[in-house]
mmCIF entry with sequence, helices, sheets and N, C-alpha, C, O atoms, coordinates in Angstrom:
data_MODEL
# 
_entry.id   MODEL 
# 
_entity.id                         1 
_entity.type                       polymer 
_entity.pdbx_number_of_molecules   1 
# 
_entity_poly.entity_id                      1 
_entity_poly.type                           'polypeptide(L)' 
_entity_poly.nstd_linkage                   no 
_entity_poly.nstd_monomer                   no 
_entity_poly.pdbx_seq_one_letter_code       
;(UNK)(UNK)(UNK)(UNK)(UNK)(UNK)(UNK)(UNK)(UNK)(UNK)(UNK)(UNK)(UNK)(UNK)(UNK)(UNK)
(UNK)(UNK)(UNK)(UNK)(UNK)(UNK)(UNK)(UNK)(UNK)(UNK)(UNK)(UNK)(UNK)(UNK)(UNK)(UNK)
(UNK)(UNK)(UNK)(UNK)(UNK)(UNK)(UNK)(UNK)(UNK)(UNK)(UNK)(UNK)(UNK)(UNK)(UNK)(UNK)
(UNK)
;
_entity_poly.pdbx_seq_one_letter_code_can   XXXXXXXXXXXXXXXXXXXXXXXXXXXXXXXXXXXXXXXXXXXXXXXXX 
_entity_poly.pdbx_strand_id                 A 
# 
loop_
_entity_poly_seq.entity_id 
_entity_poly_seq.num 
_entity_poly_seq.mon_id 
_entity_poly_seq.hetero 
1 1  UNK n 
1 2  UNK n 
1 3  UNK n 
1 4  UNK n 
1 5  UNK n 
1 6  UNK n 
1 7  UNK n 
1 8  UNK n 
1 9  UNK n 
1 10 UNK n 
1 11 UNK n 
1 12 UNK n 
1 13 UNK n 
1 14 UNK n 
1 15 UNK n 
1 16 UNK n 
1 17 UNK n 
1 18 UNK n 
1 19 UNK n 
1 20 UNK n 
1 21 UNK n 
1 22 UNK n 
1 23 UNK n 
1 24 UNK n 
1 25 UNK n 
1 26 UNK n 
1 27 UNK n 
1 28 UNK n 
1 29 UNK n 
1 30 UNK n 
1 31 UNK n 
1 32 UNK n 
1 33 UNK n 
1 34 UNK n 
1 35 UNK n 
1 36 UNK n 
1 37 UNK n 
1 38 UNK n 
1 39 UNK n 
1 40 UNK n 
1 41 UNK n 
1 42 UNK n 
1 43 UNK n 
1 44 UNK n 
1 45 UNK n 
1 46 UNK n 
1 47 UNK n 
1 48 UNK n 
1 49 UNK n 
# 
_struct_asym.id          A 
_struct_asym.entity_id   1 
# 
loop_
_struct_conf.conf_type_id 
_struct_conf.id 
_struct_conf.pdbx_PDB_helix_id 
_struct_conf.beg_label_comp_id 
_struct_conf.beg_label_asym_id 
_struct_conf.beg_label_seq_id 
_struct_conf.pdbx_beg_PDB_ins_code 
_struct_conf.end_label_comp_id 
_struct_conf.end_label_asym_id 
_struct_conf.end_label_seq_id 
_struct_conf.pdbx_end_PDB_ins_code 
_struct_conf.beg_auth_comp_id 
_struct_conf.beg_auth_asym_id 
_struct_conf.beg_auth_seq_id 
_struct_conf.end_auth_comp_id 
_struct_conf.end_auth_asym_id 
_struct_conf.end_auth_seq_id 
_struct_conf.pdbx_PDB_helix_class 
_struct_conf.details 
_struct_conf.pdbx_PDB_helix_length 
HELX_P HELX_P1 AA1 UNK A 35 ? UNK A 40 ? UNK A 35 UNK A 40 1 ? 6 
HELX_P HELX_P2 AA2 UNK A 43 ? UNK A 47 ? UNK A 43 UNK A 47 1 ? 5 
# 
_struct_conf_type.id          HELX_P 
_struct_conf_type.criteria    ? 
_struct_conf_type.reference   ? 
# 
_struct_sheet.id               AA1 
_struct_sheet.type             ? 
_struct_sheet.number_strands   2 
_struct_sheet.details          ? 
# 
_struct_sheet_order.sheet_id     AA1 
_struct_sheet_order.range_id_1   1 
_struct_sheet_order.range_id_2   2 
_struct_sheet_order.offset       ? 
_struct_sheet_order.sense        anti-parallel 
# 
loop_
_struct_sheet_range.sheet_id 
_struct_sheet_range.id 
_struct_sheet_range.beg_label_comp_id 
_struct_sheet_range.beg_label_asym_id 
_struct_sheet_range.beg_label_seq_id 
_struct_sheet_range.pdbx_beg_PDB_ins_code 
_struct_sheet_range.end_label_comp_id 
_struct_sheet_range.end_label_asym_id 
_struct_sheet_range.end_label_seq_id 
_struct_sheet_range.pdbx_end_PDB_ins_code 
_struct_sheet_range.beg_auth_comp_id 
_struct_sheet_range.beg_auth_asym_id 
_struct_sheet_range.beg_auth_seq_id 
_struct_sheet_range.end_auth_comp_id 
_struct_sheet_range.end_auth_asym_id 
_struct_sheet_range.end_auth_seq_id 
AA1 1 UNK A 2  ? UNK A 13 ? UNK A 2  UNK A 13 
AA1 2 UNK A 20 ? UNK A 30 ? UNK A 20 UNK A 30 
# 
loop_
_atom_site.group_PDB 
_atom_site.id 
_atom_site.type_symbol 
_atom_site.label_atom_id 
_atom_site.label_alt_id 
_atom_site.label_comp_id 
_atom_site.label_asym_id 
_atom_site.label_entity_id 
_atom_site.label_seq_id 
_atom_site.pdbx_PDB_ins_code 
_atom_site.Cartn_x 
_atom_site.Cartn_y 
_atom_site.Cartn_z 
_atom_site.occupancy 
_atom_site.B_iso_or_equiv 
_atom_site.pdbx_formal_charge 
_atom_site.auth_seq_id 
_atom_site.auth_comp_id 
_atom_site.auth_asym_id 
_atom_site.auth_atom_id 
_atom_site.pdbx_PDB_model_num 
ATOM 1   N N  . UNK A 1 1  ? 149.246 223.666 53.827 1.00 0.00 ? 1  UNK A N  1 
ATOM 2   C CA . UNK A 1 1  ? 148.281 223.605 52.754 1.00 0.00 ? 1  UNK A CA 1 
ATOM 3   C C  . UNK A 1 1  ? 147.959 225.028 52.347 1.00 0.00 ? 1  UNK A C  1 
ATOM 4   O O  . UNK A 1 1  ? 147.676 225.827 53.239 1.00 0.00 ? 1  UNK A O  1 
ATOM 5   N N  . UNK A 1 2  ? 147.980 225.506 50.797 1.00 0.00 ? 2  UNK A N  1 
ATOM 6   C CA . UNK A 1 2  ? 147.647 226.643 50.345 1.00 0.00 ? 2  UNK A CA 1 
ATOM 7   C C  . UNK A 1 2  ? 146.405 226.264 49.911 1.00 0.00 ? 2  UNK A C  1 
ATOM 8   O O  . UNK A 1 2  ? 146.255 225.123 49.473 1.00 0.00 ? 2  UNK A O  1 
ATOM 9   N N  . UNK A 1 3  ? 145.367 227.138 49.967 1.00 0.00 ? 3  UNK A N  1 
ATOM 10  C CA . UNK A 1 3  ? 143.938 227.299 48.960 1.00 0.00 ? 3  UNK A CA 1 
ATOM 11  C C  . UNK A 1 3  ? 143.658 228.280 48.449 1.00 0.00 ? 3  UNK A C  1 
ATOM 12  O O  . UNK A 1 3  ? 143.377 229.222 49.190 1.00 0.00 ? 3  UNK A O  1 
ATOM 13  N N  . UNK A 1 4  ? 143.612 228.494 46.876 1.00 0.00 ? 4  UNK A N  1 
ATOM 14  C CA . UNK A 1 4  ? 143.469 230.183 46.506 1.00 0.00 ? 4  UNK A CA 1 
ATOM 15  C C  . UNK A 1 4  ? 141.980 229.973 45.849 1.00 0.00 ? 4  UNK A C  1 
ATOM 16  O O  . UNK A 1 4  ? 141.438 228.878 45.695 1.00 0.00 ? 4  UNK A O  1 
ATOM 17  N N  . UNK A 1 5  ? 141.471 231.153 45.521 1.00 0.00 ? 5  UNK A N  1 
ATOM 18  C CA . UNK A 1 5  ? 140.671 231.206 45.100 1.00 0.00 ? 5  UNK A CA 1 
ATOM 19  C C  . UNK A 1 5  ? 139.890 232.771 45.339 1.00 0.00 ? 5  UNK A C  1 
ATOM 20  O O  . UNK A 1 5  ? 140.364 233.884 45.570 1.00 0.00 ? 5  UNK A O  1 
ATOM 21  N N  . UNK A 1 6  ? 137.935 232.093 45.099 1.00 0.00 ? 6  UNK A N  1 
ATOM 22  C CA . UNK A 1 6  ? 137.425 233.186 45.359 1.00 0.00 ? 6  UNK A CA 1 
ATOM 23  C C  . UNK A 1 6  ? 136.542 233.267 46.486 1.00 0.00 ? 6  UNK A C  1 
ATOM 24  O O  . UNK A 1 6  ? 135.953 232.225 46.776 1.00 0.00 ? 6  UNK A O  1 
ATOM 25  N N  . UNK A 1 7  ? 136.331 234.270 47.172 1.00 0.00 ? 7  UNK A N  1 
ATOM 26  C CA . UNK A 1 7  ? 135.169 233.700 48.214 1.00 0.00 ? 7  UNK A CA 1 
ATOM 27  C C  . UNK A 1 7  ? 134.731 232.658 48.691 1.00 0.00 ? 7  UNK A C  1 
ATOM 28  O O  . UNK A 1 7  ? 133.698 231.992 48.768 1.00 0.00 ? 7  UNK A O  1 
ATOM 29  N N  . UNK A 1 8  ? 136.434 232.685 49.191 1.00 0.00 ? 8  UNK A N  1 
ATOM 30  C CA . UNK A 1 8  ? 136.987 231.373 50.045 1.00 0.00 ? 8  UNK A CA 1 
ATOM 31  C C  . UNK A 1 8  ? 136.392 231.518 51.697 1.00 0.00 ? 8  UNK A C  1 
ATOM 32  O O  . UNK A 1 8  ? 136.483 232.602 52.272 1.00 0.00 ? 8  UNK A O  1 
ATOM 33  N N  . UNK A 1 9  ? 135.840 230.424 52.312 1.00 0.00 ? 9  UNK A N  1 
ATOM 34  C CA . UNK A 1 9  ? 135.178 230.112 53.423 1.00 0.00 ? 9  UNK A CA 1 
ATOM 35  C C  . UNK A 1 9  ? 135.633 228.946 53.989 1.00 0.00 ? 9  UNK A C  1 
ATOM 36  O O  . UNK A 1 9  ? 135.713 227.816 53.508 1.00 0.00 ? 9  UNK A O  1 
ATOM 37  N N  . UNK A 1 10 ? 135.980 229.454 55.295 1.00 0.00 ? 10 UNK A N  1 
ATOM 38  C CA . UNK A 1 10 ? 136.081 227.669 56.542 1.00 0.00 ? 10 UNK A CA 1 
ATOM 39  C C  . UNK A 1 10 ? 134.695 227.637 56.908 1.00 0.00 ? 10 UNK A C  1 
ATOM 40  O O  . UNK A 1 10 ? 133.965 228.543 57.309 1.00 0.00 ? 10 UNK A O  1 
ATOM 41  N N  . UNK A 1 11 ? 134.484 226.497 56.706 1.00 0.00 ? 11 UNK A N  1 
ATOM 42  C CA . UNK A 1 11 ? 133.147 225.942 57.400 1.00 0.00 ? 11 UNK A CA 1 
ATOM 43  C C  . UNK A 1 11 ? 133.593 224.956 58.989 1.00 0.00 ? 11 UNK A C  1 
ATOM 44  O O  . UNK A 1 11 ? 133.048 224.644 60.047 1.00 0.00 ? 11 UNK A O  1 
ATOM 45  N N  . UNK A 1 12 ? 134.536 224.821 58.495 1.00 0.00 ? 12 UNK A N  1 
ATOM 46  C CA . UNK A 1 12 ? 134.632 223.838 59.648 1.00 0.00 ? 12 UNK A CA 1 
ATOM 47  C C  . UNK A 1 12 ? 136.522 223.686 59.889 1.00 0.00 ? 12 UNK A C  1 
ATOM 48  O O  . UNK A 1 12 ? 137.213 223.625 58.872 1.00 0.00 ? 12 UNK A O  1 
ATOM 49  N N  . UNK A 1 13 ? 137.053 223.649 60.980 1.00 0.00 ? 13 UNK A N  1 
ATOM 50  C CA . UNK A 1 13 ? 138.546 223.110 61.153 1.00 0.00 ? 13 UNK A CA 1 
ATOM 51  C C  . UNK A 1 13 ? 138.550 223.081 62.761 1.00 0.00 ? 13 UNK A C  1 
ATOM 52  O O  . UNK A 1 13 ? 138.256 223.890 63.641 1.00 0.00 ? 13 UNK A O  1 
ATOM 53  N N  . UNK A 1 14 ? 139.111 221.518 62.714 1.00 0.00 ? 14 UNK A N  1 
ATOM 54  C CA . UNK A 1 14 ? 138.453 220.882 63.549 1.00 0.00 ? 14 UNK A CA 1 
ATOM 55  C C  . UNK A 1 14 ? 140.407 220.322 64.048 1.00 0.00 ? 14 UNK A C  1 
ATOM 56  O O  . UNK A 1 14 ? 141.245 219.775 63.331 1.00 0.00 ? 14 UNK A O  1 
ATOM 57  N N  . UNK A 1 15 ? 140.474 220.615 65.011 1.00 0.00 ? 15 UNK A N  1 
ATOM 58  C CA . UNK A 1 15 ? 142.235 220.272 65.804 1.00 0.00 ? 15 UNK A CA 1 
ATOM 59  C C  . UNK A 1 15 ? 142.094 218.885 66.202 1.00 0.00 ? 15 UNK A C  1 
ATOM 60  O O  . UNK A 1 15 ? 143.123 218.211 66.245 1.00 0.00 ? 15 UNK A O  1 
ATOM 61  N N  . UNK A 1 16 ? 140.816 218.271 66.545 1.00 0.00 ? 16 UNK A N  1 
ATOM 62  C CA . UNK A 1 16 ? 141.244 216.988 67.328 1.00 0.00 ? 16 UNK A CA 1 
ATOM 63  C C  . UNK A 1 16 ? 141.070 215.984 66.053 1.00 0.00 ? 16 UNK A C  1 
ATOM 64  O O  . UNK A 1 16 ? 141.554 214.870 66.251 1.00 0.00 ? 16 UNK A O  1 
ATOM 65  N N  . UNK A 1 17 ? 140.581 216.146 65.026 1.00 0.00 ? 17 UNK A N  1 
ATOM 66  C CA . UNK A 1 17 ? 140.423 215.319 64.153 1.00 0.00 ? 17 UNK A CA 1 
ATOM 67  C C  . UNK A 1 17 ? 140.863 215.787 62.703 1.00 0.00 ? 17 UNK A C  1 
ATOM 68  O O  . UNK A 1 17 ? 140.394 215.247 61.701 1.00 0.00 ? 17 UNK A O  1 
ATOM 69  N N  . UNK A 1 18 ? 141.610 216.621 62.652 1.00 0.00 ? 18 UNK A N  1 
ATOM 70  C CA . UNK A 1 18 ? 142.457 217.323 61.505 1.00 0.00 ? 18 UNK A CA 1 
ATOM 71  C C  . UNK A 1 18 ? 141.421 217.722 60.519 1.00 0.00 ? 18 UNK A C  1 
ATOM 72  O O  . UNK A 1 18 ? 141.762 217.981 59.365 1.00 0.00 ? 18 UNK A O  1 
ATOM 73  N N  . UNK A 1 19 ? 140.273 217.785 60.864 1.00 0.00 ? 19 UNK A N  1 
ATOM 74  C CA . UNK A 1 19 ? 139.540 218.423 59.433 1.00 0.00 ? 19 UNK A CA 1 
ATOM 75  C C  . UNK A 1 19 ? 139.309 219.250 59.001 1.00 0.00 ? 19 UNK A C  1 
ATOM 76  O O  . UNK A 1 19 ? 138.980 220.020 59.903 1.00 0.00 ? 19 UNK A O  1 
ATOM 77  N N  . UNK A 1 20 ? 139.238 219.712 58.098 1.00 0.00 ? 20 UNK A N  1 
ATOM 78  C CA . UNK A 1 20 ? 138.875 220.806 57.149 1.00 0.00 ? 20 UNK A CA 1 
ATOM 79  C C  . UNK A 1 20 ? 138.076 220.870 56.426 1.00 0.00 ? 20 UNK A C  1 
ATOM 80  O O  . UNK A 1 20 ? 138.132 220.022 55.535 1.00 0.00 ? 20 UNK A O  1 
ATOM 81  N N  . UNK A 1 21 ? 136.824 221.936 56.371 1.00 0.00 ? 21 UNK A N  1 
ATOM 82  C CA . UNK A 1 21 ? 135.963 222.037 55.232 1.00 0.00 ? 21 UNK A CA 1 
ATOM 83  C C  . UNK A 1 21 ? 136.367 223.374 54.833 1.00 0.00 ? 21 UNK A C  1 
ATOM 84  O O  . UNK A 1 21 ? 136.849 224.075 55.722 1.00 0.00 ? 21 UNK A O  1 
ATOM 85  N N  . UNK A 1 22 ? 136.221 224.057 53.193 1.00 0.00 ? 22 UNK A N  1 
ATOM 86  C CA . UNK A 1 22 ? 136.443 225.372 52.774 1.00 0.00 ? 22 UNK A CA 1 
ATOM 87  C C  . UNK A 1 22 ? 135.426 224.796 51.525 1.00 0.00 ? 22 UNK A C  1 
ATOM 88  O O  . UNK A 1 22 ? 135.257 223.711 50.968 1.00 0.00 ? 22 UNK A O  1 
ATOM 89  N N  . UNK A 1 23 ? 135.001 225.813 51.445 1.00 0.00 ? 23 UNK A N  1 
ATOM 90  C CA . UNK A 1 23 ? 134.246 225.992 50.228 1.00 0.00 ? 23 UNK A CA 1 
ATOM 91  C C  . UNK A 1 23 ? 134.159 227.392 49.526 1.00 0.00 ? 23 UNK A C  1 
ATOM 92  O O  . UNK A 1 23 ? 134.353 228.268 50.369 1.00 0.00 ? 23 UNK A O  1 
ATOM 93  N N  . UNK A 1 24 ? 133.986 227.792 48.555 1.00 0.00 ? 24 UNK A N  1 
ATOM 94  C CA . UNK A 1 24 ? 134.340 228.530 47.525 1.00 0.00 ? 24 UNK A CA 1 
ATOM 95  C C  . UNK A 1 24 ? 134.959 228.407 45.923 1.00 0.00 ? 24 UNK A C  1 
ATOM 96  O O  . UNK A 1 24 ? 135.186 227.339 45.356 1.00 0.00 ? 24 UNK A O  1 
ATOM 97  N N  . UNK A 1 25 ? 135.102 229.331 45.532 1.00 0.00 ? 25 UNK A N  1 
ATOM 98  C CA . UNK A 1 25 ? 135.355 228.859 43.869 1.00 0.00 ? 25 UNK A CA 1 
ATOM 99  C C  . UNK A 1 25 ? 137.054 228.599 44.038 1.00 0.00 ? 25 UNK A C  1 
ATOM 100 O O  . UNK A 1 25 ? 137.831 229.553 44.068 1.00 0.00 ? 25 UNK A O  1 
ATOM 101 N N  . UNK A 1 26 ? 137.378 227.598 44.111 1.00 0.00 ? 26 UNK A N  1 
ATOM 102 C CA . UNK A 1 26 ? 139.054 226.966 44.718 1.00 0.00 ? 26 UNK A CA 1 
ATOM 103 C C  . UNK A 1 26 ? 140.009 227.127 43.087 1.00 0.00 ? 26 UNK A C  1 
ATOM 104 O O  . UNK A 1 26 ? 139.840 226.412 42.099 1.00 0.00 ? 26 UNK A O  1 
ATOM 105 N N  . UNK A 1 27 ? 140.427 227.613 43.146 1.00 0.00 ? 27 UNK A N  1 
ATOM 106 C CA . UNK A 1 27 ? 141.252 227.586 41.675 1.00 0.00 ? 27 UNK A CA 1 
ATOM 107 C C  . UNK A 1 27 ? 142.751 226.804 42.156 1.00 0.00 ? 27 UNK A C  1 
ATOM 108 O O  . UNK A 1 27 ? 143.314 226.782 41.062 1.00 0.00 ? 27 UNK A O  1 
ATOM 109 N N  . UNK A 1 28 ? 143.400 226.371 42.805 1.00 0.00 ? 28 UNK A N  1 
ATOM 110 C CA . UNK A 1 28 ? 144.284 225.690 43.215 1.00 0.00 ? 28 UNK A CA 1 
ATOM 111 C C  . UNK A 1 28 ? 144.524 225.645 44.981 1.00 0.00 ? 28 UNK A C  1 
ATOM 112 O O  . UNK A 1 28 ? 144.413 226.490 45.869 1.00 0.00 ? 28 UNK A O  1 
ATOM 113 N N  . UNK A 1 29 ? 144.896 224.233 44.945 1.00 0.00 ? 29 UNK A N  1 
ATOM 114 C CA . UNK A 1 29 ? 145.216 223.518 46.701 1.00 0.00 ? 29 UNK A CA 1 
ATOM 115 C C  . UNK A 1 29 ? 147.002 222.860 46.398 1.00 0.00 ? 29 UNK A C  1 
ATOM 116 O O  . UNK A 1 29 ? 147.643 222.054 45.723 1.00 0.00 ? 29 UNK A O  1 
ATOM 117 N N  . UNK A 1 30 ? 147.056 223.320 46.866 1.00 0.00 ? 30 UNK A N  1 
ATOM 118 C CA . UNK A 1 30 ? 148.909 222.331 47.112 1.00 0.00 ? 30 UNK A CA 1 
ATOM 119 C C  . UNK A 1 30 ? 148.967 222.250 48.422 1.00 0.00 ? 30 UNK A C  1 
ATOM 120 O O  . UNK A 1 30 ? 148.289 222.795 49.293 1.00 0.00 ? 30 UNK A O  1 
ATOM 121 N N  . UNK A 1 31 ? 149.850 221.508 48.471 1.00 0.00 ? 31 UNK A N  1 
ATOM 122 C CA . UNK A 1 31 ? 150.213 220.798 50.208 1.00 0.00 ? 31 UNK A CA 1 
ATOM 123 C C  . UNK A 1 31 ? 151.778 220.271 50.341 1.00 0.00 ? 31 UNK A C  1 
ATOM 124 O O  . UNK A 1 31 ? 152.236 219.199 49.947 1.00 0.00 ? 31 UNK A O  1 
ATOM 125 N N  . UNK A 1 32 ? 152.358 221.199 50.921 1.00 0.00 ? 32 UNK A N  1 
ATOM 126 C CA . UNK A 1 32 ? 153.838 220.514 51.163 1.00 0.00 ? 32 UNK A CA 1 
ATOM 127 C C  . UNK A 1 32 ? 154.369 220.308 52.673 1.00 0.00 ? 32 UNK A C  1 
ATOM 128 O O  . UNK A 1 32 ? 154.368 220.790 53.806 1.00 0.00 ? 32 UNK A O  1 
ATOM 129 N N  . UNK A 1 33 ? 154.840 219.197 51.836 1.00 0.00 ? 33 UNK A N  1 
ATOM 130 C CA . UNK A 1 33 ? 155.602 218.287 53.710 1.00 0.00 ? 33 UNK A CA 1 
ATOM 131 C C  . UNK A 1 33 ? 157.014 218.379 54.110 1.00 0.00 ? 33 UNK A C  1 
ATOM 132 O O  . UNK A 1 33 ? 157.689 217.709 54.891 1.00 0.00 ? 33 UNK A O  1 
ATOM 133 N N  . UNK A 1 34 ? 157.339 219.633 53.183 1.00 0.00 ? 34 UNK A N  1 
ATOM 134 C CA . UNK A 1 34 ? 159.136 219.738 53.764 1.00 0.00 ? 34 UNK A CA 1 
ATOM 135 C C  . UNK A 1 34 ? 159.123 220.018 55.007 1.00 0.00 ? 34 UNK A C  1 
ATOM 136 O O  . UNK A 1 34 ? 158.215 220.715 55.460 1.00 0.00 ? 34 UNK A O  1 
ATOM 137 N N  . UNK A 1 35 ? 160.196 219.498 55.855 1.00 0.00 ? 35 UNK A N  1 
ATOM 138 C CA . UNK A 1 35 ? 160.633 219.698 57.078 1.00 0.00 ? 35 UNK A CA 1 
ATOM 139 C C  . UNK A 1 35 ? 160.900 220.635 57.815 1.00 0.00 ? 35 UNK A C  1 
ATOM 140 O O  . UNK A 1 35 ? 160.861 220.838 59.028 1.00 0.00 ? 35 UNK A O  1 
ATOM 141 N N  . UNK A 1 36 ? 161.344 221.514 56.408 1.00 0.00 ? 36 UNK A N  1 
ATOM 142 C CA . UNK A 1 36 ? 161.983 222.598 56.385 1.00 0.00 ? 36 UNK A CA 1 
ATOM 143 C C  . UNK A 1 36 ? 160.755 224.060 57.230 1.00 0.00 ? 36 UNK A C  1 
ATOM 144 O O  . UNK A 1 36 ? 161.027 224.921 58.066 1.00 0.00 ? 36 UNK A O  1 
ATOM 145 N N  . UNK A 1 37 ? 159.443 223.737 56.505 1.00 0.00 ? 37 UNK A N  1 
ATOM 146 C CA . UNK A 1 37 ? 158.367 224.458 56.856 1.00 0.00 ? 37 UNK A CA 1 
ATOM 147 C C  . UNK A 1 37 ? 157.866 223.982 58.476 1.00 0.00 ? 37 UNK A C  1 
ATOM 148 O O  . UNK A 1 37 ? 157.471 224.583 59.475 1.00 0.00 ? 37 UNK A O  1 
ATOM 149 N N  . UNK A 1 38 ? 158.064 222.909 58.197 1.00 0.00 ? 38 UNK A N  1 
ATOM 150 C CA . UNK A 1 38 ? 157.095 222.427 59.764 1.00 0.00 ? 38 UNK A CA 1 
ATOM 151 C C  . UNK A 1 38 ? 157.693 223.382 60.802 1.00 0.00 ? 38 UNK A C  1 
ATOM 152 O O  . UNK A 1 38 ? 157.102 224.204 61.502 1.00 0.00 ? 38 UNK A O  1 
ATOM 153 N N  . UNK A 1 39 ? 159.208 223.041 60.736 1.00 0.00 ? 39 UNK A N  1 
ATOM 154 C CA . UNK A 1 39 ? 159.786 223.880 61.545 1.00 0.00 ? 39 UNK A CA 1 
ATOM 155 C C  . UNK A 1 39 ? 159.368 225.364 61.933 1.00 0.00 ? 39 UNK A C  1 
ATOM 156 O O  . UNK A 1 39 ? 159.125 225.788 63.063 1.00 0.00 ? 39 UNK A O  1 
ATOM 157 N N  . UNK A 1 40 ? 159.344 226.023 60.774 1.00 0.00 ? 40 UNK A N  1 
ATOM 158 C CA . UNK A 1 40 ? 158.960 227.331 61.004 1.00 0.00 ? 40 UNK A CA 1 
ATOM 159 C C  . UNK A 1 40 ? 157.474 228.209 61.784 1.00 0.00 ? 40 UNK A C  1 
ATOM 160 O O  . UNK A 1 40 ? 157.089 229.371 61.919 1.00 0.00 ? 40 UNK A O  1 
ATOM 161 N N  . UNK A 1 41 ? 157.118 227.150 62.064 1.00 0.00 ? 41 UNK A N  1 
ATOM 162 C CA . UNK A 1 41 ? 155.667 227.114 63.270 1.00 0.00 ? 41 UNK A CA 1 
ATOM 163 C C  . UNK A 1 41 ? 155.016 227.957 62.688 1.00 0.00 ? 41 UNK A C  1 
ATOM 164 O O  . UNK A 1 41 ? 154.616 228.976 63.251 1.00 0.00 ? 41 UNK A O  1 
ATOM 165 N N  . UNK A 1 42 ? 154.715 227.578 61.007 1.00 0.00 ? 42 UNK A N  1 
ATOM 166 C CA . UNK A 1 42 ? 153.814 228.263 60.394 1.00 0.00 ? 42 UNK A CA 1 
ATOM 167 C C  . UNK A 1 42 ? 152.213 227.510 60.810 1.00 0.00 ? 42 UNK A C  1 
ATOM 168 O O  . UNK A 1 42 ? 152.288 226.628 61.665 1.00 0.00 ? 42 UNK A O  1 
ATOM 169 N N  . UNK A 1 43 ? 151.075 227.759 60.356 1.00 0.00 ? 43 UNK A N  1 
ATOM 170 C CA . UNK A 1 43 ? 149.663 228.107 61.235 1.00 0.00 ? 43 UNK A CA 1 
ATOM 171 C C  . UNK A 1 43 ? 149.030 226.955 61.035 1.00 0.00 ? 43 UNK A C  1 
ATOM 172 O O  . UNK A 1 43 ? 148.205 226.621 61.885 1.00 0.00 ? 43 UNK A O  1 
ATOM 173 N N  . UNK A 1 44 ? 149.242 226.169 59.988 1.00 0.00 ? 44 UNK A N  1 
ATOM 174 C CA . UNK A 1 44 ? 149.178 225.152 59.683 1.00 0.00 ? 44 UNK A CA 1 
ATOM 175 C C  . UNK A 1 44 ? 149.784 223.435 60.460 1.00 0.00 ? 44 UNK A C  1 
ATOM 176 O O  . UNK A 1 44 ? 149.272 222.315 60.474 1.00 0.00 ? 44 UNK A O  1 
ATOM 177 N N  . UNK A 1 45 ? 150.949 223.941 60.962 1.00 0.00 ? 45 UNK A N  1 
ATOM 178 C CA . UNK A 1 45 ? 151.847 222.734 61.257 1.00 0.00 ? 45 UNK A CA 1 
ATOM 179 C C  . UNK A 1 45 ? 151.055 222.857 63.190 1.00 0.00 ? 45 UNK A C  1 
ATOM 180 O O  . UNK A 1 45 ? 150.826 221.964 64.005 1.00 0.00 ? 45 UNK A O  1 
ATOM 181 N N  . UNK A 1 46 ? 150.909 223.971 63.245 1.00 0.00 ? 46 UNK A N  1 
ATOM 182 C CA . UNK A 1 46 ? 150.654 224.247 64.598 1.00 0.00 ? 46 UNK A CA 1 
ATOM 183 C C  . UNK A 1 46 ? 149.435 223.637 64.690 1.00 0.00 ? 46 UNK A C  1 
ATOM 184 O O  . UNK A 1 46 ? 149.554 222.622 65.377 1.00 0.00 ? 46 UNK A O  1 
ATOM 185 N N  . UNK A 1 47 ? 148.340 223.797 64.314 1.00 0.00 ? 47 UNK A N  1 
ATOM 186 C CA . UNK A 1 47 ? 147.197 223.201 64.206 1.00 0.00 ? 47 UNK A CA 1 
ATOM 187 C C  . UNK A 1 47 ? 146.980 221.422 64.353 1.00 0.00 ? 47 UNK A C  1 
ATOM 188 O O  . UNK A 1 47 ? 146.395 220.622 65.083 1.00 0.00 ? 47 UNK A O  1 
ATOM 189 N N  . UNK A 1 48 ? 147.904 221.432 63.092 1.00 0.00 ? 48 UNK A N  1 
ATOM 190 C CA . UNK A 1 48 ? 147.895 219.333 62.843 1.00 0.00 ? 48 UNK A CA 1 
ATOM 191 C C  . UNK A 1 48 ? 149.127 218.714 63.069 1.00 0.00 ? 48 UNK A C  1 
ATOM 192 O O  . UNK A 1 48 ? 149.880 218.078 62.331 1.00 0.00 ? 48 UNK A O  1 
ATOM 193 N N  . UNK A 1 49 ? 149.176 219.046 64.287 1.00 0.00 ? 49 UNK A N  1 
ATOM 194 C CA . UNK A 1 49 ? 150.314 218.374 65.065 1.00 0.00 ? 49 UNK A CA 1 
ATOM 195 C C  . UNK A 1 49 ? 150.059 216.760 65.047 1.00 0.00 ? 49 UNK A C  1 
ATOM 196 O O  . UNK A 1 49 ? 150.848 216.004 65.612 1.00 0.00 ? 49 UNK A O  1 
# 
C-alpha cells in the first residue's frame, strides 16, 4: 500500500489485526497484490502476513 500526501501520520498499525489508521491531507492510496512484490519482503508484506 502507497499513501502520499501531506503531513502524513500513523495513528495506529496494528500486526495482529492488520490495521491501519493514517491521517493527513492523503492525495492518493493504491494497493497492489502482485506476487511479484510480496516476494521482495518489502515492509508492507512483512507486516500483513
Amino acid at each position: 500500500m502507497t499513501v502520499k500526501g501531506e503531513n502524513i501520520r500513523i495513528n495506529k498499525l496494528s500486526i495482529d489485526t492488520s490495521e491501519v489508521i493514517v491521517e493527513g491531507n492523503i492525495s492518493s492510496l493504491s494497493y497492489s497484490d502482485k506476487e511479484t512484490e510480496k516476494t521482495k519482503g518489502n515492509f508492507m508484506s512483512k507486516i500483513f502476513k
